[in-house]
Structures are given as C-alpha cells and as structure tokens.
C-alpha positions in Angstrom: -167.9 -35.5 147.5 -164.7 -38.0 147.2 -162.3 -36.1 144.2 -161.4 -38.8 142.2 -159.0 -35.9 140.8 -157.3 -32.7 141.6 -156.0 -30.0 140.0 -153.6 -28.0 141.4 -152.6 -24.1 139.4 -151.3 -21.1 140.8 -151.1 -17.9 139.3 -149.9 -14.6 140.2 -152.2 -12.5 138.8 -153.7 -11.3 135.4 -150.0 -10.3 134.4 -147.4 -12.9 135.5 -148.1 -16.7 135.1 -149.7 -19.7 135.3 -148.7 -23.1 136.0 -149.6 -26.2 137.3 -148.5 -28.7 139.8 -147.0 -31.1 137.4 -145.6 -28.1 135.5 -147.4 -29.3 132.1 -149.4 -26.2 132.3 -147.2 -23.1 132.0 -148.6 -20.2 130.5 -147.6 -16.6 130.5 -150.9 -14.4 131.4 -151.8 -11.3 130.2 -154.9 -8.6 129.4 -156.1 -8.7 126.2 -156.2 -5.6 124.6 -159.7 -5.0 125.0 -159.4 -5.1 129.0 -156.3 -2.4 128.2 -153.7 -5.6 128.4 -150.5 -6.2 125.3 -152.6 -9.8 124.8 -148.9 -11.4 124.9 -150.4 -14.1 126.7 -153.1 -16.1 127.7 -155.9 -15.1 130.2 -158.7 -16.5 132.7 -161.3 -16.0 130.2 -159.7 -18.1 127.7 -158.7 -21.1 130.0 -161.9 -20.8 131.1 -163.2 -21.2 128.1 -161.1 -24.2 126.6 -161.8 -26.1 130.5 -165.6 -25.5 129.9 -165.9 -26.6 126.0 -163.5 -29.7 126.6 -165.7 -30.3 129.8 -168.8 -30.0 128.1 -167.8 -31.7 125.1 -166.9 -34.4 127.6 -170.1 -34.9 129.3 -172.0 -34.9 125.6 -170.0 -38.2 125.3 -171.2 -39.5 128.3 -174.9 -38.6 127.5 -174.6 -39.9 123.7 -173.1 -43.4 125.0 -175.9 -43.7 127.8 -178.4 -43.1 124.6 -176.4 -45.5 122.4 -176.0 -42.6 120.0 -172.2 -41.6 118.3 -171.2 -38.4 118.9 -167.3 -38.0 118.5 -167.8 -35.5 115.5 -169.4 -33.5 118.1 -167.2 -29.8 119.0 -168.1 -27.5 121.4 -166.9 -23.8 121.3 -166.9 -22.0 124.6 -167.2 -17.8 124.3 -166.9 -16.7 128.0 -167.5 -12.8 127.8 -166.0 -10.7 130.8 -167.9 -7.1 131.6 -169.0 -4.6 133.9 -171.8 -6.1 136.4 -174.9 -4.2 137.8 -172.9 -3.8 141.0 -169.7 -2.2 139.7 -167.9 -4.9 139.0 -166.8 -7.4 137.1 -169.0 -10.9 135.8 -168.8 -13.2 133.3 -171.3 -14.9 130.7 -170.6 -17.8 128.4 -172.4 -19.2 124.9 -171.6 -22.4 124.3 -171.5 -23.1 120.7 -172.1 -27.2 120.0 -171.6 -28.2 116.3 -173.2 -31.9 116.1 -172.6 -34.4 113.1 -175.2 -34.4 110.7 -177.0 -37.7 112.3 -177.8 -35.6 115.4 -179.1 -32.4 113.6 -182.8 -31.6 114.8 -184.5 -32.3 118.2 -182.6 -35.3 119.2 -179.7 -33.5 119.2 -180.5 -30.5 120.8 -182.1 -33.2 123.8 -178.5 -34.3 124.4 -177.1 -30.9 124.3 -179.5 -30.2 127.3 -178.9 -33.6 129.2 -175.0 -32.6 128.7 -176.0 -29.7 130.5 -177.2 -31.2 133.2 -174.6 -33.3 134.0 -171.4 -30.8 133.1 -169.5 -30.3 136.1 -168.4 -26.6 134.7 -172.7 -26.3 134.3 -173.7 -27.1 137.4 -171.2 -25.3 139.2 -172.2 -21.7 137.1 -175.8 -22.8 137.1 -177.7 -20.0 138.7 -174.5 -17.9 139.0 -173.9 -16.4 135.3 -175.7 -16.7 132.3 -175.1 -19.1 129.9 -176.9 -20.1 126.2 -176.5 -23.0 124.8 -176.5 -22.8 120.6 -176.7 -25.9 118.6 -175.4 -25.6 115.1 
C-alpha cells in the first residue's frame, strides 16, 4: 500500500504525553481511575475511541454517497473497553454505537452500518483481532 497520509505521535507512556508531529495534538496522558490512574488526562482508550468513531463515521459517508443516500445526521459513539485477557494480560473490545437520522431507521440502515464496516480502515485492521458489536440506534 502507497500512504496517501501519515501520522506521526509519540508518547511516553500511559503517564507523560502525547503529541504529534505538527504539534496540533498535545495531550497530557494519564490512567483513569478505574485502571488505579488521577484521570488528569487523556488515555489510549479514549483516543482510540474518538480515531475509531470519527473513522467509522467517515467510511458511513463514503458508503451512503456510493448508495446515493444522505447521511450527515449520522454519529457514531466508539466505547473501547480495556481488561484482563485469557492469557494474563491485557485486551481491548469496542461497541460502536451508530445513531442514524430517522430516513435510515430500519434494515436499510443497518445495511450501511455493515458495508461501513467493511470498508473502515480502524475495522479491518481489528477485524479478527478483538471483538467488536456494532449497535444501530
């Protein structure tokens, strides 16, 4: 694959920070409370999440506009939960939570959710590797 795009981050840990190359990401990281952290900042779970829902939410577009069909009052919530695994450590899971305009409520819209899937570069890339549902509200 040719990247038409690249990202660059670097972090320093689950306590420290993150920021990006062009220094519009800059984010102070810390455990949330629940994972023993102060929650005074941000964590992977949570960027995670917002780069999975804005992807997602992205590739619904693209679907909708290949089937001629609006959906800009589309929203997708990302919940990426972090536990133990079966081997001792740590894995991931994510819902994705997509609330679709009244037009698309029904079959049809649950069709796009699953050809969004398809195409998501966040769900192929976890496809097969943690679980994830897909909820259409």
């Amino acid at each position: 694959m040719d990247a038409l795009y690249t990202a660059v981050a670097t972090a320093n840990g689950r306590e420290g920070r993150a920021v990006s190359s062009d220094g519009r990401l800059d984010l102070p990281l810390a455990p949330p409370p629940a994972l023993g952290g102060d929650g005074q900042g941000t964590n992977p779970e949570q960027l995670f999440a917002a780069g999975y829902a804005a992807c997602f939410a992205g590739a619904l577009g693209v679907v909708g506009r290949q089937a001629e069909v609006d959906t800009k009052d589309a929203s997708v919530t990302a919940e990426v939960g972090i536990g133990k695994d079966e081997t001792g450590g740590f894995g991931i899971k994510v819902t994705l939570r997509v609330e679709l305009p009244e037009h698309l409520q029904g079959e049809a819209g649950r069709q796009l959710v699953e050809q969004a899937h398809q195409v998501c570069p966040y769900s192929k890339a976890t496809r097969g590797n943690i679980p994830v549902e897909l909820v259409t509200e």
